[in-house]
C-alpha positions, 0 to 999 in steps of 0.5 A, spaced: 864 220 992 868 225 993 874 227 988 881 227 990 884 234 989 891 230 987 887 227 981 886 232 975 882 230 968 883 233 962 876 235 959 878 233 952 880 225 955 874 225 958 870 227 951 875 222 948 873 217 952 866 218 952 866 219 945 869 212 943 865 208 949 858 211 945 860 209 938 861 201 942 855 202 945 852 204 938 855 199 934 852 193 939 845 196 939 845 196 931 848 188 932 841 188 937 837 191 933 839 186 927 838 181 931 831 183 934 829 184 926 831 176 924 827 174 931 821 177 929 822 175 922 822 167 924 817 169 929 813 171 923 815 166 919 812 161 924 806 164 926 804 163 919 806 156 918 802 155 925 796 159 922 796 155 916 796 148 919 791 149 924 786 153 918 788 149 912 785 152 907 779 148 903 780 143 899 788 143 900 791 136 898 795 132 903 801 134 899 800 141 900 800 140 908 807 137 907 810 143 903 807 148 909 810 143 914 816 140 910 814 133 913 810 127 909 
């Protein structure tokens, strides 16, 4: 698209503006990758928890069980 020659942009606004819309676009990718960590922390947390119930330990205790499940 063709610009028109009746709109001039100034170098520095267009720097400014650039400038400040990486920093937001920063910002959001740090809040992300926050995020991502927490999910991958659960799922982590929940695998385990998967893992332990499907291979209890050997002569693990019903109550053992309940500690890993949170149920009695």
């Amino acid at each position: 698209m063709p610009r028109s020659t009746d709109r001039r942009t100034d170098p520095a606004a267009v720097t400014a503006s650039l400038a400040a819309e990486a920093a937001l676009l920063e910002g959001r990718m740090s809040v992300l990758r926050e995020a991502i960590d927490s999910v991958d922390a659960r799922i982590d947390a929940v695998s385990e928890t998967l893992r332990r119930l499907r291979h209890p330990v050997a002569g693990a205790t019903d109550d053992d069980v309940c500690s890993v499940t949170g149920r009695p």
